[in-house]
C-alpha positions as CSV (number, residue, x, y, z in Angstrom):
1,X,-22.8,44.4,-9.9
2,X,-21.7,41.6,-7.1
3,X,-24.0,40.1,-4.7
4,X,-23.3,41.5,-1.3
5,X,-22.7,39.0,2.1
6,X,-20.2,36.9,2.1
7,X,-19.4,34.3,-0.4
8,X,-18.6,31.3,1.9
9,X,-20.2,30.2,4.9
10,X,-18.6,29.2,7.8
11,X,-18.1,25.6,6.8
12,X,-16.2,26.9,4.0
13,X,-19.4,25.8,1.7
14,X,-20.1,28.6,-1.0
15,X,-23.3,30.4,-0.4
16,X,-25.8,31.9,-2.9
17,X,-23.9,34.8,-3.3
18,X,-20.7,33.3,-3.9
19,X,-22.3,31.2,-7.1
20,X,-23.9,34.6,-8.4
21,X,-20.3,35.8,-8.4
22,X,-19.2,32.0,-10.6
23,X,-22.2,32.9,-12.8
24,X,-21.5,36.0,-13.3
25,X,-17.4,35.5,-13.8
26,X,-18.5,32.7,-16.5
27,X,-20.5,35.2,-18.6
28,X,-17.4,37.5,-18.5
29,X,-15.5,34.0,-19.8
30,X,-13.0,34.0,-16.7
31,X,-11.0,31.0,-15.9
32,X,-11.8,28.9,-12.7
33,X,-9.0,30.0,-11.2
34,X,-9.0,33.3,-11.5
35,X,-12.6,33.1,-9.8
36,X,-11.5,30.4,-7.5
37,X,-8.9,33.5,-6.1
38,X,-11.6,35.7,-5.8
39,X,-13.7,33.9,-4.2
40,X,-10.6,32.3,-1.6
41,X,-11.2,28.7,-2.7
42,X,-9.0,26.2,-4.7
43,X,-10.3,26.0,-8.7
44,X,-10.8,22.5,-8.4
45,X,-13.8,23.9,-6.2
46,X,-14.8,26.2,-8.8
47,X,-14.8,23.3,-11.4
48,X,-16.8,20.9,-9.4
49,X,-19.4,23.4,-8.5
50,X,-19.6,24.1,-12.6
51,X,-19.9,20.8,-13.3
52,X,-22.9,20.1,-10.6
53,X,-24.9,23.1,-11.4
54,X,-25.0,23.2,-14.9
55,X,-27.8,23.1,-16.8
56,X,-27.5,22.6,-20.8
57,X,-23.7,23.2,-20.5
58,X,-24.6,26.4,-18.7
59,X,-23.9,27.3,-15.6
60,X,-27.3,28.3,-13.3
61,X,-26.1,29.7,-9.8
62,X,-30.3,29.0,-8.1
63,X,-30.5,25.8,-9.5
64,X,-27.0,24.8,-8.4
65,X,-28.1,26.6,-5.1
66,X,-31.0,23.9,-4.8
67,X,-29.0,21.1,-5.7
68,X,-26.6,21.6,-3.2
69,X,-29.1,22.4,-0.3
70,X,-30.9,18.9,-1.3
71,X,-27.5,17.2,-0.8
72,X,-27.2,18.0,2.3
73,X,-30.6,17.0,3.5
74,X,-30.3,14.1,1.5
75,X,-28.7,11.3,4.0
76,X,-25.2,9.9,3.5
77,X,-26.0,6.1,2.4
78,X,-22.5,5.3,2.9
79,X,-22.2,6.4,6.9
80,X,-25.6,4.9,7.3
81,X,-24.6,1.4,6.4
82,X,-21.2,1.6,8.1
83,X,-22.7,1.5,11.6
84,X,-22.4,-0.9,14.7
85,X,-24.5,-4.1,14.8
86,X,-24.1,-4.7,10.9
87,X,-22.0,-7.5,9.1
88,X,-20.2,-4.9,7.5
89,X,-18.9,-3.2,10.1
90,X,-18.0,-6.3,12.0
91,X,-16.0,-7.1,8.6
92,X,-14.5,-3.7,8.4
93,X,-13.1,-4.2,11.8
94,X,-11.9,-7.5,11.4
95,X,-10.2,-6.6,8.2
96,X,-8.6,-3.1,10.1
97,X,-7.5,-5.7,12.3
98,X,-5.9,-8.1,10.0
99,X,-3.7,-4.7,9.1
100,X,-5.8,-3.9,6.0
101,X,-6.0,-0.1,5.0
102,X,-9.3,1.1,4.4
103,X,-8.5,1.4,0.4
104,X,-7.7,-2.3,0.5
105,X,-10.8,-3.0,2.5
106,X,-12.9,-1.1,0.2
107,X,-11.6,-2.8,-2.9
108,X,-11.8,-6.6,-1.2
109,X,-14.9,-6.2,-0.1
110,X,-16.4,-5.2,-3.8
111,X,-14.8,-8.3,-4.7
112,X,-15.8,-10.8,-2.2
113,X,-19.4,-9.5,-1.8
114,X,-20.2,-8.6,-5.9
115,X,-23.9,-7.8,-6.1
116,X,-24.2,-6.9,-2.3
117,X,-24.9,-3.4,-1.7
118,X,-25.1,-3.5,1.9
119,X,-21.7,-5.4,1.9
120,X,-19.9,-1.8,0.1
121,X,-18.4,1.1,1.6
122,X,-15.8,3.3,0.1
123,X,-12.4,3.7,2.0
124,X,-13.4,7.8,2.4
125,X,-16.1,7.0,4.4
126,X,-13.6,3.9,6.6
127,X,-11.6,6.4,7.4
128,X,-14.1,9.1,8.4
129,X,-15.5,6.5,11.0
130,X,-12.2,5.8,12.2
131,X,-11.2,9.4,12.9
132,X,-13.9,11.9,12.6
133,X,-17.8,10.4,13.5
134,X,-19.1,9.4,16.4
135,X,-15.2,10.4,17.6
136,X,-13.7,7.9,16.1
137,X,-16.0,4.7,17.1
138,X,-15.1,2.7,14.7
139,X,-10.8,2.9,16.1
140,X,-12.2,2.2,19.6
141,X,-13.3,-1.6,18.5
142,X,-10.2,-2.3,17.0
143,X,-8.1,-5.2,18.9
144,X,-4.9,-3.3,17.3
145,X,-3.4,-0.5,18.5
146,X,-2.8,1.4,15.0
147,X,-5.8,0.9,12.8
148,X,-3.1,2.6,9.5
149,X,0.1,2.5,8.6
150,X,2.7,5.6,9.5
151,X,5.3,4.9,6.5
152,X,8.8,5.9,6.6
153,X,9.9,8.6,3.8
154,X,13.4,7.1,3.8
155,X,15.0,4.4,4.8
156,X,18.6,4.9,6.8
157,X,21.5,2.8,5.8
158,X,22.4,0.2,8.6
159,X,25.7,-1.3,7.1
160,X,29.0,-0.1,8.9
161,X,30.9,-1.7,6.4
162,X,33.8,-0.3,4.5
163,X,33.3,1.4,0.7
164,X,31.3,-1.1,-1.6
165,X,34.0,-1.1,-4.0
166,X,35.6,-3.8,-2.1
167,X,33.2,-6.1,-1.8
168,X,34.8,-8.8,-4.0
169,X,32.0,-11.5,-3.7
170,X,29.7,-9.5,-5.9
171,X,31.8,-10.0,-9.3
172,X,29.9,-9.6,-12.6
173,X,26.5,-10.5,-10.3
174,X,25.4,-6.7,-10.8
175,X,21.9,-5.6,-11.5
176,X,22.7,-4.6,-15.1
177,X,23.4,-8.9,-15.8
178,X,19.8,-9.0,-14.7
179,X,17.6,-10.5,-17.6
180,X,15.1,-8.1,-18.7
181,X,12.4,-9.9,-18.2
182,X,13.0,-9.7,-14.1
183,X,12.1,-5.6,-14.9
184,X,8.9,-5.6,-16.2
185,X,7.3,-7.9,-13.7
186,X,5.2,-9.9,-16.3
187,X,7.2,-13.1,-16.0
188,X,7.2,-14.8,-12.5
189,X,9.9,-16.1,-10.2
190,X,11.7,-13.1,-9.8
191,X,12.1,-12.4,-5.8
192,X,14.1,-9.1,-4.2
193,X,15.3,-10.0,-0.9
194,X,16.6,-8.3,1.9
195,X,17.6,-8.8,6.0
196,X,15.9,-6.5,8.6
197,X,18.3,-6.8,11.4
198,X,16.9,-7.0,15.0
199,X,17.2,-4.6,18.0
200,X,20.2,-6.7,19.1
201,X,21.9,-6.6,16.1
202,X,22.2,-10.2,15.9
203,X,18.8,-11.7,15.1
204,X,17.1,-10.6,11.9
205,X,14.3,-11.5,9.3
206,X,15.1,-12.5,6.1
207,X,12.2,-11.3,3.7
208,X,12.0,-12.6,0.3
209,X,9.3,-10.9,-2.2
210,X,8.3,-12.2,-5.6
211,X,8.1,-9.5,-8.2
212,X,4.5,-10.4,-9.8
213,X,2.6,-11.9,-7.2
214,X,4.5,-9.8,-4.3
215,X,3.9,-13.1,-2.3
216,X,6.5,-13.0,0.5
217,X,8.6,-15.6,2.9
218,X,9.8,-14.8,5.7
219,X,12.2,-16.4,8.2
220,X,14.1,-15.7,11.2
221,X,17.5,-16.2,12.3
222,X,19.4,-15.7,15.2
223,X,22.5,-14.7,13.5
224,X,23.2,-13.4,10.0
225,X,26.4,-14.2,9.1
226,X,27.0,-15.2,5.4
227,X,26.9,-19.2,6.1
228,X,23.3,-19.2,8.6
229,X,21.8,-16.4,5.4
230,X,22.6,-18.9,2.5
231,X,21.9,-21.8,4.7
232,X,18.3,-20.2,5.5
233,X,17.5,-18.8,2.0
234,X,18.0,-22.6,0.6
235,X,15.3,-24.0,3.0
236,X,13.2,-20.9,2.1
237,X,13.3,-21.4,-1.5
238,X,12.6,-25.3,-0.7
239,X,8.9,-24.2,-0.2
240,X,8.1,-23.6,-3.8
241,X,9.1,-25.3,-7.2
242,X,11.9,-24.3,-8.5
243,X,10.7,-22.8,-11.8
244,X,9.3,-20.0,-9.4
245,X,12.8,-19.3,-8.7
246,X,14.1,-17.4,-11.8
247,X,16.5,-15.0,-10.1
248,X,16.9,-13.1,-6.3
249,X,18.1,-9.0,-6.5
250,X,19.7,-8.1,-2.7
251,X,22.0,-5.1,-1.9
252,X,25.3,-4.8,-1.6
253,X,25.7,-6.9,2.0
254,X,28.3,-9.1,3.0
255,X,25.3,-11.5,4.8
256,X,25.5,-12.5,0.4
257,X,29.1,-13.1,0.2
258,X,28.2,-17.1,-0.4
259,X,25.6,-16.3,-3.6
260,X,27.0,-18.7,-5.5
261,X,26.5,-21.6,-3.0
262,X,22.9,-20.7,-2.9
263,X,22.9,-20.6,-6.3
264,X,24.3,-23.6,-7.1
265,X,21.2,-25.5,-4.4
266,X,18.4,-23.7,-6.1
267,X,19.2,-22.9,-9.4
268,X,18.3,-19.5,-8.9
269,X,21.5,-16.6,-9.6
270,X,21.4,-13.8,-7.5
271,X,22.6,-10.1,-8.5
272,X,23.5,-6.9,-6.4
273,X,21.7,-3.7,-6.5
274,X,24.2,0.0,-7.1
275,X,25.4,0.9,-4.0
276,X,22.7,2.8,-1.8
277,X,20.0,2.3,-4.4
278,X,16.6,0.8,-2.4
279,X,14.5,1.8,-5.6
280,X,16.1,-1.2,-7.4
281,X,14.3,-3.0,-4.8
282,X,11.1,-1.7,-4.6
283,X,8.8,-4.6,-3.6
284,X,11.1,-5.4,-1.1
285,X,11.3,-2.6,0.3
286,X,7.6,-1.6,0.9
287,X,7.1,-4.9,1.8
288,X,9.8,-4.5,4.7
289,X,8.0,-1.5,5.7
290,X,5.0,-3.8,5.7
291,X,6.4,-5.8,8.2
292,X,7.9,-3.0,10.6
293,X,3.9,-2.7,11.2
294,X,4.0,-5.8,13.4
295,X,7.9,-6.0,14.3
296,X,8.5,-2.1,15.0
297,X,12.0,-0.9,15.0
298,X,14.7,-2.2,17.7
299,X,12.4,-5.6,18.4
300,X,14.7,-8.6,19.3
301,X,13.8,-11.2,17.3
302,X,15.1,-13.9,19.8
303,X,12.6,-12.5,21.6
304,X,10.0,-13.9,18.6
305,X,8.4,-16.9,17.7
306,X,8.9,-18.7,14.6
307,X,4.9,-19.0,14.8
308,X,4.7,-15.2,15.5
309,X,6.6,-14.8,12.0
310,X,4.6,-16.9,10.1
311,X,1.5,-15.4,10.8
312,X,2.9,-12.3,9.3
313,X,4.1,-13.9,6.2
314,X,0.1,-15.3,6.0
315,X,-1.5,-12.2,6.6
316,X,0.5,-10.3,4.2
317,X,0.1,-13.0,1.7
318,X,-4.0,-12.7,2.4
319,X,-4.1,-8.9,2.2
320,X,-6.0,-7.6,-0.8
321,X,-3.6,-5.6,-3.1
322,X,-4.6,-2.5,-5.2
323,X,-2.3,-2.9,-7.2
324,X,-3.5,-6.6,-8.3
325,X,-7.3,-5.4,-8.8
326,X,-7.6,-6.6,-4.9
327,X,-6.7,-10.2,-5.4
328,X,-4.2,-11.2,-2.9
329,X,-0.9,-12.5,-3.3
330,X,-1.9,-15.8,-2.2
331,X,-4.5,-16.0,-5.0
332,X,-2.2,-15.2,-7.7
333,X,0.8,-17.4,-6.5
334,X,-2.2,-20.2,-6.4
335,X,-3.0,-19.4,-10.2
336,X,0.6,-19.8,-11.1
337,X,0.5,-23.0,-9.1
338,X,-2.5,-24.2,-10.9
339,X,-1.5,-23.5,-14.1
340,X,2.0,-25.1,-13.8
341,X,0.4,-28.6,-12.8
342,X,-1.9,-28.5,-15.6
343,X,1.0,-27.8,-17.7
C-alpha cells in the first residue's frame, strides 16, 4: 500500500513519503526510471537518492529521510567562505574580471593555493554568487560589464568572394599535405590563424593560435590586403624561434594569396582548410570567439590601440585552461622555451 501526501514538496525535494514509494518500488525490483516517472522526477534523482540512503547496499527510506534533513541544517562550507571581506573573494573577483569563467577560476585557484582550504571554492558555487545569493552580489563588484561568456553556436561566413574553386594561390597547400603530426597536437609549433575583420571592413586582427600550448599573437592592421597580411604575419612570427614555427592552417581567404612569401621568411609552410570547414580550425576558432569578449562585433579597430590589443593577447595567454590541468598558455610555451635552451 503507498504512503499518502504528496511525494515532493514544494522545492521539488522528495518527502518521506515519496522515499517510502523508492523503498517500496526497489523491493518490487523496479528500475529508477520507471519510479523516477512515478514519482515526476528525472532517474538520475532516483539514483542519487539510492545511492545516499543506503545502508548495506540496501535502500532505507527513514534513514535516508534523516540524512537528507541533516544536510540541510548542516551549513554550506562553500557559500560561507565565498563571502565579502575575504581574500578569496577579492581573488574571485579579480579573476571574473581578468575574463576568467568560474570553472577556470575554480581549477587555478586549486593550483596556485595547494594546501589552502580557505583559498578553494568550486565554480557551482561562483556562479551561484554571481546570479542567485544575496541577488547576485558577487556580479555587482565586478569592474566588467559581463562577468561570462555568451558564445556564438555558429559562425557566419564573411567572404564575398567568388566559388573557392578559383582561388589559384592555394595549389597543392591543402589541409590533407598537412603532416600528421600538426593533428594530434603532441608536437609543438603548429599555429591556426585566422583575420577577424573590423566594423569598417578595413581594419582587422590577425590571431594566430599554437595548437599545444594554445598561446596566441595577435596584431592589428589597418588594412588586410594580401601584401600588409604576409607583411604582418612575418613580424608576428619574429617573436618566437623559429623551431616553434612548424606549420600555419588558415581558410580559404585571398588576404593568403602571398603564402609562399611568408613561407619563404619564416620557414614555416602554410595550408588551406576545405572550403567552409571552421572545425579544421578549432583552436582558432574558439580563440576568436575569445577575443569578440573584449572587441564585440562591428568595433573599428582604427578606433584601437595597439596597447589595447596586447593586453588581450596577455590576458588570454595568462588565463588558466581546463583543458591544460589549469596551467596557462604562457606557462607551457615557457616550458617549451626552457627546454629548448637547455637543449
Amino acid at each position: 500500500m503507498l504512503p499518502e501526501g504528496d511525494y515532493l514538496a514544494e522545492n521539488g525535494r522528495l518527502t518521506l513519503a515519496g522515499r517510502v514509494v523508492i523503498a517500496i518500488r526497489l523491493r518490487e525490483r523496479q528500475r529508477h526510471a520507471a519510479i523516477a516517472r512515478e514519482l515526476g522526477v528525472h532517474r538520475s534523482t532516483v539514483k542519487r537518492e539510492v545511492e545516499a540512503g543506503s545502508v548495506d547496499g540496501r535502500y532505507r527510506c527513514k534513514i535516508a529521510q534523516r540524512r537528507a534533513d541533516e544536510r540541510r541544517r548542516r551549513p554550506k562550507s562553500d557559500r560561507v567562505k565565498l563571502r565579502p571581506g575575504t581574500e578569496l573573494w577579492d581573488e574571485v573577483i579579480a579573476r571574473l574580471n581578468a575574463k576568467q569563467s568560474p570553472e577556470q577560476i575554480a581549477g587555478r585557484l586549486a593550483r596556485d593555493f595547494a594546501g589552502r582550504d580557505a583559498m578553494q571554492v568550486s565554480h557551482e558555487t561562483i556562479y551561484q554568487a554571481l546570479y542567485v545569493q544575496g541577488a547576485g552580489a558577487l556580479r555587482h563588484e565586478l569592474a566588467v560589464e559581463k562577468a561570462l561568456r555568451s558564445g556564438r553556436t555558429s559562425r557566419r561566413p564573411r567572404s564575398k568572394l567568388g566559388p573557392r574553386s578559383n582561388r589559384s594561390w592555394i595549389g597543392e597547400a591543402k589541409i590533407t599535405a598537412r603532416p600528421a603530426e600538426a593533428a594530434d597536437r603532441a608536437v609543438p609549433g603548429h599555429w591556426e590563424g585566422d583575420l577577424i575583420i573590423g566594423g569598417d571592413q578595413r581594419s582587422a586582427l590577425i590571431t594566430l593560435f599554437e595548437r599545444n600550448t594554445r598561446f596566441c599573437l595577435i596584431s592589428r592592421i589597418t588594412v588586410h590586403d594580401a601584401a600588409t597580411v604576409t607583411d604582418r604575419l612575418t613580424e608576428m612570427a619574429a617573436r618566437l624561434p623559429a623551431a616553434l614555427w612548424r606549420s600555419l592552417t588558415w581558410d580559404q581567404g585571398v588576404e593568403m594569396a602571398e603564402h609562399a612569401r611568408f613561407t619563404i621568411a619564416t620557414g614555416c609552410p602554410v595550408f588551406f582548410c576545405d572550403p567552409h570547414s571552421p572545425w579544421q580550425r578549432p583552436t582558432n576558432e574558439n580563440g576568436n570567439g575569445l577575443i569578440r569578449e573584449f572587441f564585440p562585433k562591428g568595433t573599428d579597430f582604427t578606433k584601437i590601440t595597439d596597447q589595447q590589443v596586447a593586453e588581450v593577447e596577455r590576458l588570454l595567454n595568462t588565463r588558466p585552461r581546463k583543458v591544460l590541468n589549469y596551467q596557462t598558455p604562457a606557462e607551457k610555451l615557457d616550458q617549451l622555451l626552457t627546454v629548448a635552451t637547455a637543449a
